[in-house]
C-alpha positions in Angstrom: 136.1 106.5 90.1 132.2 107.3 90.1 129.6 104.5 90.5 126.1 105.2 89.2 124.2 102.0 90.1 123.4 100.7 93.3 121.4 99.7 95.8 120.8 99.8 99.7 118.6 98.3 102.3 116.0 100.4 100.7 115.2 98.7 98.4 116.9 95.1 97.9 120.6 95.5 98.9 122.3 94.3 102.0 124.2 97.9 103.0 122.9 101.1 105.0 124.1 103.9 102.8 126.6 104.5 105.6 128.3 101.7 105.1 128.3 101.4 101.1 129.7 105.1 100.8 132.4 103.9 103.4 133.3 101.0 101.1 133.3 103.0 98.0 136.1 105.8 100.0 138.1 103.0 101.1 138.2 102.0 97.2 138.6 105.6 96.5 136.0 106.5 95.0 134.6 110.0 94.0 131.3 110.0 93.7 128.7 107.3 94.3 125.1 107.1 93.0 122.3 105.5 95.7 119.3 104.4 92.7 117.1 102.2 94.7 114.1 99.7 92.9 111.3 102.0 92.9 108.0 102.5 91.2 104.9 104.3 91.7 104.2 102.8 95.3 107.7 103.7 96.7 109.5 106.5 95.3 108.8 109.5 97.2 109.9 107.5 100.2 112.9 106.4 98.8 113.6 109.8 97.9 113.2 111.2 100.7 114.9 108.5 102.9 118.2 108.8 101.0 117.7 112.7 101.5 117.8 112.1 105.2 120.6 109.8 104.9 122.8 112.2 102.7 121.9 115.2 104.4 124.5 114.5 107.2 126.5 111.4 105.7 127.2 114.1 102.6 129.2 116.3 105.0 131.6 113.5 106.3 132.0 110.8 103.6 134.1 112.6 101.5 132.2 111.6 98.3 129.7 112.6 95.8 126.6 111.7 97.1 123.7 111.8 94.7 120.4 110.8 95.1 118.2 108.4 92.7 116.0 105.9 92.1 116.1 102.5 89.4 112.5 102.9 88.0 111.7 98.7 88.1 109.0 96.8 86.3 106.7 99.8 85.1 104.8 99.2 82.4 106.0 100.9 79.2 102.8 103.3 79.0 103.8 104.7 82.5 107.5 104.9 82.2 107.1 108.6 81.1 104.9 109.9 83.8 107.2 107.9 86.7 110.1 110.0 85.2 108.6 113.1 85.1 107.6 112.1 88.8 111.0 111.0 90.4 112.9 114.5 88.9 110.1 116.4 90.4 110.4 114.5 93.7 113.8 115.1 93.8 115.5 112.4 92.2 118.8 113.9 90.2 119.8 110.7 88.7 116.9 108.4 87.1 117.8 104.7 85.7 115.5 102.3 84.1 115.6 98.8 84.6 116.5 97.4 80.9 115.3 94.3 79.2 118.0 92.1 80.7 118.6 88.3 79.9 118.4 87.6 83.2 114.8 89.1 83.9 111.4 88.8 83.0 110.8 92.9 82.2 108.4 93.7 79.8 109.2 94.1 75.9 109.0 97.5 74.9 110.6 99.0 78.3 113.6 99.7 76.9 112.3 101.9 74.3 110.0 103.9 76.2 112.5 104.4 79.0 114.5 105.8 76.3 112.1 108.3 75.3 111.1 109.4 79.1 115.2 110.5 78.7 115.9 108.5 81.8 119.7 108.8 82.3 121.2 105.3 82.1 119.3 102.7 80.9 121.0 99.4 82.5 121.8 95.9 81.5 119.1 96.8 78.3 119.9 93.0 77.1 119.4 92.3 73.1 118.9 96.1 72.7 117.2 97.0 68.8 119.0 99.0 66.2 116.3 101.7 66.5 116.3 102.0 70.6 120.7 102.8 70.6 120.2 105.5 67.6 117.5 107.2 70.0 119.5 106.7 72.8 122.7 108.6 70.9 119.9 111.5 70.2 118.8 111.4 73.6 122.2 111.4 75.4 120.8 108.4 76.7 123.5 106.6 78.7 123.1 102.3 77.8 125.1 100.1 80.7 127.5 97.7 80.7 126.7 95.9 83.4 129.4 94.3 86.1 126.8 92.0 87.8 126.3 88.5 86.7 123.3 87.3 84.5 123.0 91.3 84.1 126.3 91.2 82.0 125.5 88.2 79.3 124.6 91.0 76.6 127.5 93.6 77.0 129.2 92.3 74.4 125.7 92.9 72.2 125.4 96.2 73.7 129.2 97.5 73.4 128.6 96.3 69.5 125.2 98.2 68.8 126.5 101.4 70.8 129.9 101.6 68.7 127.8 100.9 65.4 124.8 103.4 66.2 126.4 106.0 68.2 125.1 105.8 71.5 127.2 106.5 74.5 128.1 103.5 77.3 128.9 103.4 80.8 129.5 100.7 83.7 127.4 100.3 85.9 128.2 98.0 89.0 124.4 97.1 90.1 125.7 96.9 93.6 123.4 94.8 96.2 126.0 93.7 98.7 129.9 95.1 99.6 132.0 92.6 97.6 129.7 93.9 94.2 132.0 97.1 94.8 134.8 96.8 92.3 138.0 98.3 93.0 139.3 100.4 89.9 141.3 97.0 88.7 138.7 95.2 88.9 136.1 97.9 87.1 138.9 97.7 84.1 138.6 93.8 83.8 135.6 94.1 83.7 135.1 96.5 80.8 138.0 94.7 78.8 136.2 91.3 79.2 133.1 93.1 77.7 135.5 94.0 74.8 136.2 97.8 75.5 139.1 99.1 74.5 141.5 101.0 77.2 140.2 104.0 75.5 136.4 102.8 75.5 137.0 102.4 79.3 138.5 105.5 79.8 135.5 107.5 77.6 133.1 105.0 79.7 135.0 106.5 83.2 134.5 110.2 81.7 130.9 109.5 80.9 130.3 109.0 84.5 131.7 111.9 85.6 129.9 113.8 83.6 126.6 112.2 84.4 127.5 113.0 88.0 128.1 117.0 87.2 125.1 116.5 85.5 123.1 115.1 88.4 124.5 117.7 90.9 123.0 120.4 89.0 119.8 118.8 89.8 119.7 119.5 93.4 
């Protein structure tokens, strides 16, 4: 199993990244993903914190351990530039906090974080037509997100990625250790967002590949 969305006492989680890449061996987990909030005013610190961190947990945990940020609340015009930014500081996975239902972000986020070619773009609510056909050119990764309030428009977003041709992938948004799923709980999850066994599985190998990806980036 691979996890690509979470968060730590970084940023706004409850978990040292210690203790969340315990949890996620003890689940069995392969590789985990730490993508604290950031912006302008805090991503090189974030960077390099979780560098610190996963410079000695990396040898021990017996996980993929990658480094990355959730780019949160930029404006649209600067969503570009921060991405540019974060890969040059270091970041090897980039996500951008989508339009969800459950948040005020700025209209026209999704869009532009779609053309910055930021990895994943997570819980991106009542996606257009026009943003998941970019996304499928971009290789543009949309979430289906396991968190609550996050997850009211999976079903929206399954629909426009199956119609337009964008690929999908889950995304746990993890802020404290029960948001952890276990790999039942991760397929529930997608089949309650109406995947198919075989959309979870091609979901699953997404992820892996994103994380092969994101290694390359070190």
């Amino acid at each position: 199993m691979i996890e690509v969305h979470t968060h730590t006492v970084f940023s706004d989680g409850t978990l040292l990244p210690a203790a969340l890449a315990r949890r996620a061996r003890v689940l069995d987990y392969q590789a985990i993903a730490f993508t604290d909030h950031a912006d302008w005013t805090n991503y090189a610190w974030l960077l390099e914190q979780q560098a610190q961190s996963l410079t000695h947990l990396g040898l021990f945990s017996g996980l993929d351990l990658i480094v990355g940020l959730e780019l949160t609340h930029v404006p649209p015009p600067l969503i570009r530039e921060m991405v540019e930014s974060a890969r040059n500081a270091g970041a090897q996975l980039v996500l951008a906090h989508g339009q969800s239902l459950n948040d005020c972000v700025e209209t026209g986020t999704n869009l532009a974080a779609i053309e910055a070619g930021v990895d994943i773009l997570a819980h991106p609510g009542l996606i257009t037509a026009e943003e998941v056909s970019l996304a499928g050119e971009r290789d543009v990764l949309l979430e289906i997100s396991c968190r609550a309030g996050h997850c009211l428009a999976n079903g929206h977003v399954l629909g426009m990625a199956r119609q337009y041709g964008a690929r999908v992938v889950l995304g746990s948004d993890v802020h404290v250790a029960a948001d952890l799923p276990s790999r039942g709980q991760r397929r529930l999850i997608a089949l309650g967002a109406g995947m198919s066994e075989e959309e979870f599985i091609q979901a699953e190998t997404a992820a892996q590949k994103l994380i092969h990806k994101a290694r390359g980036r070190k």
